[in-house]
Structure formats: structure tokens, C-alpha cells
TISE-976515 format. One record per residue: y negated, z negated, x of N, C-alpha, C in turn; residue in three letters. Coordinates in steps of 0.02 Angstrom, whole numbers. Example, Ala and Ser with C-alpha at 12.3 -4.5 7.8 and 13.67 -1.06 7.14 Angstrom:
+---------+--------+--------+----------+--------+---------+---------+--------+--------+---------+
: n_north :   n_up : n_east : ca_north :  ca_up : ca_east : c_north :   c_up : c_east : residuo :
+---------+--------+--------+----------+--------+---------+---------+--------+--------+---------+
:     284 :   -390 :    660 :      225 :   -390 :     615 :     165 :   -390 :    660 :     ALA :
:     112 :   -354 :    642 :       53 :   -357 :     684 :      -2 :   -394 :    645 :     SER :
+---------+--------+--------+----------+--------+---------+---------+--------+--------+---------+
//
This chain:
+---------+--------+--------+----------+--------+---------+---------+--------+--------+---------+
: n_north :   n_up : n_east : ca_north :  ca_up : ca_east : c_north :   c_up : c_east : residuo :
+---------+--------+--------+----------+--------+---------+---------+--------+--------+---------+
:    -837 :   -439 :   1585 :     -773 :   -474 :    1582 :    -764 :   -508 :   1515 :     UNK :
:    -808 :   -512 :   1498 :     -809 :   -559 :    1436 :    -785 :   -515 :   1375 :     UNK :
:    -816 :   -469 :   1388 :     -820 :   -405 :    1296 :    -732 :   -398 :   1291 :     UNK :
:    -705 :   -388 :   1369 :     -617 :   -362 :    1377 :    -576 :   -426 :   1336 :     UNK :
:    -606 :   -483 :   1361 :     -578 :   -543 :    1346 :    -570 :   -550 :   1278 :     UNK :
:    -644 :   -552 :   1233 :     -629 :   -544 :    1174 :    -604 :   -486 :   1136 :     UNK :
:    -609 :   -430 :   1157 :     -551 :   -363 :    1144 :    -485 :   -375 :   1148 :     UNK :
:    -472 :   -414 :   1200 :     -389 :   -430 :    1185 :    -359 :   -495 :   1162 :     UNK :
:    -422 :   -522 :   1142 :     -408 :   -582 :    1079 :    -403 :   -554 :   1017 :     UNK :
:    -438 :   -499 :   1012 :     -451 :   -470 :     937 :    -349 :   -419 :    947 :     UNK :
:    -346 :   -403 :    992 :     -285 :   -358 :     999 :    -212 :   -408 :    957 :     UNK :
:    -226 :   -465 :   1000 :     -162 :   -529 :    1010 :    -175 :   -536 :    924 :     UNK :
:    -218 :   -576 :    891 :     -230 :   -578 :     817 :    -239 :   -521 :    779 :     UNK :
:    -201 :   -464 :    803 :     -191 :   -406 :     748 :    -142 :   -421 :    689 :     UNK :
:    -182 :   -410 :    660 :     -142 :   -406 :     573 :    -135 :   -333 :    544 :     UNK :
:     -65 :   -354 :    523 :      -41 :   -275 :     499 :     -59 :   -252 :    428 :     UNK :
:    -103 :   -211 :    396 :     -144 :   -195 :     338 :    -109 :   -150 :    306 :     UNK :
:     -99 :   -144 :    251 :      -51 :    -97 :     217 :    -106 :    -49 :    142 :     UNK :
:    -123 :    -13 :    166 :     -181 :      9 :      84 :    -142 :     46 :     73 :     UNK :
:    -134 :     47 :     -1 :     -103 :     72 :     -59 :    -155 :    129 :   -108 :     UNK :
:    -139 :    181 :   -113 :     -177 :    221 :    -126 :    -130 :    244 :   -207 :     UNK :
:    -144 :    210 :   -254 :     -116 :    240 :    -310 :    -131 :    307 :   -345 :     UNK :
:    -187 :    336 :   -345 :     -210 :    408 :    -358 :    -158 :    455 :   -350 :     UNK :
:    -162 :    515 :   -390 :     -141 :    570 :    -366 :    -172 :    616 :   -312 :     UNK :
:    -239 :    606 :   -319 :     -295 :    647 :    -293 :    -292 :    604 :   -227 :     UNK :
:    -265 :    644 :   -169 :     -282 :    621 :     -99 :    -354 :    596 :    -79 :     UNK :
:    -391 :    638 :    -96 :     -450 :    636 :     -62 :    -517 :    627 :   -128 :     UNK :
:    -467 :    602 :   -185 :     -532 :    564 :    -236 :    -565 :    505 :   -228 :     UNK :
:    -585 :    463 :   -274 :     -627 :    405 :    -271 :    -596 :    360 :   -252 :     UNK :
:    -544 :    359 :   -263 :     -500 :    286 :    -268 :    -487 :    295 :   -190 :     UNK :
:    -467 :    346 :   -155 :     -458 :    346 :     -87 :    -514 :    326 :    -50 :     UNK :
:    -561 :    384 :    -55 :     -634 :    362 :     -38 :    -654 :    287 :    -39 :     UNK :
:    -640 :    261 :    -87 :     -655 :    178 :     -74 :    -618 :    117 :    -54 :     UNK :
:    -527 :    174 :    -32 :     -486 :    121 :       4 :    -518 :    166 :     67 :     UNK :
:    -517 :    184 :     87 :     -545 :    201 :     167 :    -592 :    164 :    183 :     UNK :
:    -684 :    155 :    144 :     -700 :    141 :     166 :    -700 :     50 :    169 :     UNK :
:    -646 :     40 :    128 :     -607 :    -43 :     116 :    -591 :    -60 :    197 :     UNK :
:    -552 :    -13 :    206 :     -512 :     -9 :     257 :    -553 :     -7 :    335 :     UNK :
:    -593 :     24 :    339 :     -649 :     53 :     403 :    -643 :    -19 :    453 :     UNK :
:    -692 :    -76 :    445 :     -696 :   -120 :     466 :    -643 :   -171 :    513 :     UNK :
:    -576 :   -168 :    447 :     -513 :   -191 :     490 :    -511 :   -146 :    549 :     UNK :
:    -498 :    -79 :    524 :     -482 :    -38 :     588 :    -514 :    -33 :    649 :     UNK :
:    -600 :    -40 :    618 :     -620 :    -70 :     682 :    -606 :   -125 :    747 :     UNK :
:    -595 :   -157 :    692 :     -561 :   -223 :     735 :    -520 :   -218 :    767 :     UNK :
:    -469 :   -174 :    761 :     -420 :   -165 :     809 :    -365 :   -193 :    772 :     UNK :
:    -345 :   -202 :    696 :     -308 :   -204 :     650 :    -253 :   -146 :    630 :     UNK :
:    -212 :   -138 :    629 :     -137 :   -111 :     625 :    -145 :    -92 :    548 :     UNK :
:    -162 :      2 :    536 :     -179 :      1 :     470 :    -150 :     77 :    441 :     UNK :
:    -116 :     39 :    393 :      -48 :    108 :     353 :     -73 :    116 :    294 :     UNK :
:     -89 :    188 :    277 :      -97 :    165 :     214 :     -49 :    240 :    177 :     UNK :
:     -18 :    204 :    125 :       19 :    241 :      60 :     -28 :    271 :     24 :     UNK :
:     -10 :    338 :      6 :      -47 :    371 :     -61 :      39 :    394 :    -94 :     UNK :
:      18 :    343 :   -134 :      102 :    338 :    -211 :      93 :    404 :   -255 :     UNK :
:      44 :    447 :   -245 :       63 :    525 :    -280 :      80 :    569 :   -237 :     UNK :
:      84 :    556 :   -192 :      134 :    604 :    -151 :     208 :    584 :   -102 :     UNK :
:     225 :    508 :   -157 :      285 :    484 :    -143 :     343 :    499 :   -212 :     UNK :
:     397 :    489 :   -200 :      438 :    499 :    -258 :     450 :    438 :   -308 :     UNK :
:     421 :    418 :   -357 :      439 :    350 :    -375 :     437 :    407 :   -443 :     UNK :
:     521 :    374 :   -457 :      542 :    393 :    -524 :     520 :    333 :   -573 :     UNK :
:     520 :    348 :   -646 :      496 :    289 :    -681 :     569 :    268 :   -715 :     UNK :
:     559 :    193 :   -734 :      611 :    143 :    -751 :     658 :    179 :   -807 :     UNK :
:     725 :    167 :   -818 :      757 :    203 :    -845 :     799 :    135 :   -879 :     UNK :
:     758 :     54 :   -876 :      783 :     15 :    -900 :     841 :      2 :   -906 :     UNK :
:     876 :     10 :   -854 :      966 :      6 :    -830 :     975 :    -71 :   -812 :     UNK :
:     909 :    -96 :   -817 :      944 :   -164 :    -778 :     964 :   -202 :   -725 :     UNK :
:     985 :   -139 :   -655 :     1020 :   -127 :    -613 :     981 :   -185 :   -550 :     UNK :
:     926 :   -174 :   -564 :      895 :   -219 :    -524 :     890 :   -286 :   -547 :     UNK :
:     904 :   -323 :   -594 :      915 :   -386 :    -613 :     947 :   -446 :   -568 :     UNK :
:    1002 :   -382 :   -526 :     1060 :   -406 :    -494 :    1040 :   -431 :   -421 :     UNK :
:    1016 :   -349 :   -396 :     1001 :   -338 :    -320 :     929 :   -339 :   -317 :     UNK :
:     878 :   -354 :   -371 :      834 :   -353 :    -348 :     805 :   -296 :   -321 :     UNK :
:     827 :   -230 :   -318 :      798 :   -167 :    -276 :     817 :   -121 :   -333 :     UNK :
:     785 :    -84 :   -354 :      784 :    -22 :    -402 :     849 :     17 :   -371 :     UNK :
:     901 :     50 :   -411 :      947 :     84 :    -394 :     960 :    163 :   -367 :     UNK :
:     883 :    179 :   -444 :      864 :    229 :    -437 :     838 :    253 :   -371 :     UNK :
:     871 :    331 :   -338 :      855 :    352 :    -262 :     782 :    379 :   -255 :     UNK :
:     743 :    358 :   -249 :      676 :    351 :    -246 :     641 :    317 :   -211 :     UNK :
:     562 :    305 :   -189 :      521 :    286 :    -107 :     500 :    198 :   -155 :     UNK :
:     536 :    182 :   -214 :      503 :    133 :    -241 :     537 :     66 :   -174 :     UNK :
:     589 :     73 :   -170 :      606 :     27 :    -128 :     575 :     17 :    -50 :     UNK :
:     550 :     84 :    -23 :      524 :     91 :      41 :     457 :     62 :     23 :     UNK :
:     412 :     61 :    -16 :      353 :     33 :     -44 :     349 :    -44 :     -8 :     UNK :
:     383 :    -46 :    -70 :      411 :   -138 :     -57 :     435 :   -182 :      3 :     UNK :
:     448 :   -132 :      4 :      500 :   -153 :      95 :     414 :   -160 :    139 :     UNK :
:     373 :   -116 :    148 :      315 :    -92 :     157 :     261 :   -175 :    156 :     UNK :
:     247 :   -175 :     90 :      222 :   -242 :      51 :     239 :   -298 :     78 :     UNK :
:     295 :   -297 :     80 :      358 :   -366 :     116 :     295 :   -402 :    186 :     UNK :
:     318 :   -338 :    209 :      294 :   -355 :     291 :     239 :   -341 :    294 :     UNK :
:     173 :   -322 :    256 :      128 :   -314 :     279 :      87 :   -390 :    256 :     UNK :
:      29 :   -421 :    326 :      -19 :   -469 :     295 :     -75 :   -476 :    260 :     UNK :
:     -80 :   -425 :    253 :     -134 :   -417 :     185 :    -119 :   -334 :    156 :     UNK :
:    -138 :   -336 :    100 :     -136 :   -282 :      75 :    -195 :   -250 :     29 :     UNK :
:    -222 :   -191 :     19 :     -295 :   -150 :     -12 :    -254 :   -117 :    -42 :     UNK :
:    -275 :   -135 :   -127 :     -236 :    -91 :    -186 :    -312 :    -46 :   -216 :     UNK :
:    -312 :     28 :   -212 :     -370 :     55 :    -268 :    -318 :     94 :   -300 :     UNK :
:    -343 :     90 :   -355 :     -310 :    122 :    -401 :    -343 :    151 :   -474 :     UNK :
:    -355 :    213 :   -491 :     -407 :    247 :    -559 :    -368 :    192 :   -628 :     UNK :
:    -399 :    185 :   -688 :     -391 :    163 :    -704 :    -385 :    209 :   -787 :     UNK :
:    -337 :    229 :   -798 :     -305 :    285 :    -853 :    -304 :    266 :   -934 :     UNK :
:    -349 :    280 :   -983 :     -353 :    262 :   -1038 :    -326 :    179 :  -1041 :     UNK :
:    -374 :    156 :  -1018 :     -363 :     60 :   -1012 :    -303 :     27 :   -968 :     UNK :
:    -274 :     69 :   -948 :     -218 :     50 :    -902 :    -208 :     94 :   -855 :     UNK :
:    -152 :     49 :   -788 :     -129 :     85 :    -731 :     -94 :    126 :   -734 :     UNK :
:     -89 :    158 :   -681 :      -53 :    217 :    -682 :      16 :    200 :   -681 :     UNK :
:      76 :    241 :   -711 :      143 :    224 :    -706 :     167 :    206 :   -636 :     UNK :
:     141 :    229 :   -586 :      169 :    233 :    -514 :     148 :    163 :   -479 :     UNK :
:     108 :    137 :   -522 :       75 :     64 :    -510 :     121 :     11 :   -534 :     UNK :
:     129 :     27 :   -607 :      169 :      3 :    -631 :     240 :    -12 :   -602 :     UNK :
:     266 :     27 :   -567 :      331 :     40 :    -535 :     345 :    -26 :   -487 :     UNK :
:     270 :    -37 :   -464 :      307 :    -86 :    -387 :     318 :   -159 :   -438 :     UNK :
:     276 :   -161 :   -489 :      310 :   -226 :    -545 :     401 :   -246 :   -558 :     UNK :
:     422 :   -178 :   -552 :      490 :   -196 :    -564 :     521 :   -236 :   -525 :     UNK :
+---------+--------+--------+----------+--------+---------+---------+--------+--------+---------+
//
């Protein structure tokens, strides 16, 4: 009776986890080490989504400005579904390769 009890304490305090998989490579390092980031929450019985941003459409900035206004990129692209994503999630697991001293453009993107 007891193990159920704390199983559906762990259920009630689910937190929703959002890993962000910036790679292109599905199944490279950077994934490999948000998964096994990830393992443990899921154990728990944690609520766990995770994005891989190279096989989403995020166009790069075209410095229009447009978002200054509204705050949301104009450009029709998954940059806003990201965010929206981010918004609501309570914690979040970013891996991401790290490209001649800097991030990748698609990383870059959720900055705007």
C-alpha cells in the first residue's frame, strides 16, 4: 500500500520537462546525452517532450524587426511553436554540439 501511495505522490508532483535537442544528427552525442539527461525524470513519472531543432523548420533572422512589436518572429516557421513549448514547460535540458566556438544558428534562433 505504501509503494502505490508514493507512486501517486510522485504522479500528482509531475513536472512537465521539455529537452531540446539542437543537433542535426538525431541519434549523435548531443542526443545521446540529452536522453540519458533525461532517463531519471522519466523514471519518475515526469511528463517528458523532447525537440530535435534539425528536423524542425526554423528559418534564420532576416532582421526585419517585425518582432520588436509582437514579440513573435513573423517569419512562418516552428520558431514560435519552440517558444510557445519553453513557455510552459518547468524545467528545461538544452544539449547542443558546439560549432567552431559557437552555437549553432538554430540555437541562436530561440534568442530572438
Amino acid at each position: 500500500m505504501k509503494r502505490m501511495n508514493e507512486r501517486s505522490k510522485i504522479m500528482i508532483n509531475s513536472k512537465k520537462i521539455l529537452g531540446i535537442c539542437v543537433s542535426n544528427r538525431k541519434n549523435g552525442n548531443s542526443s545521446i546525452i540529452l536522453n540519458k539527461l533525461l532517463q531519471p525524470a522519466k523514471e519518475a513519472g515526469h511528463e517528458i517532450e523532447v525537440l530535435y531543432l534539425g528536423a524542425l523548420k526554423i528559418l534564420p533572422c532576416r532582421g526585419c524587426f517585425a518582432c520588436s512589436n509582437s514579440h513573435n518572429c513573423v517569419l512562418e516557421d516552428d520558431i514560435n511553436m519552440v517558444k510557445e513549448k519553453i513557455e510552459m514547460a518547468d524545467a528545461i535540458a538544452l544539449a547542443s554540439p558546439c560549432y567552431y566556438l559557437s552555437a549553432p544558428s538554430t540555437l541562436k534562433a530561440l534568442s530572438a
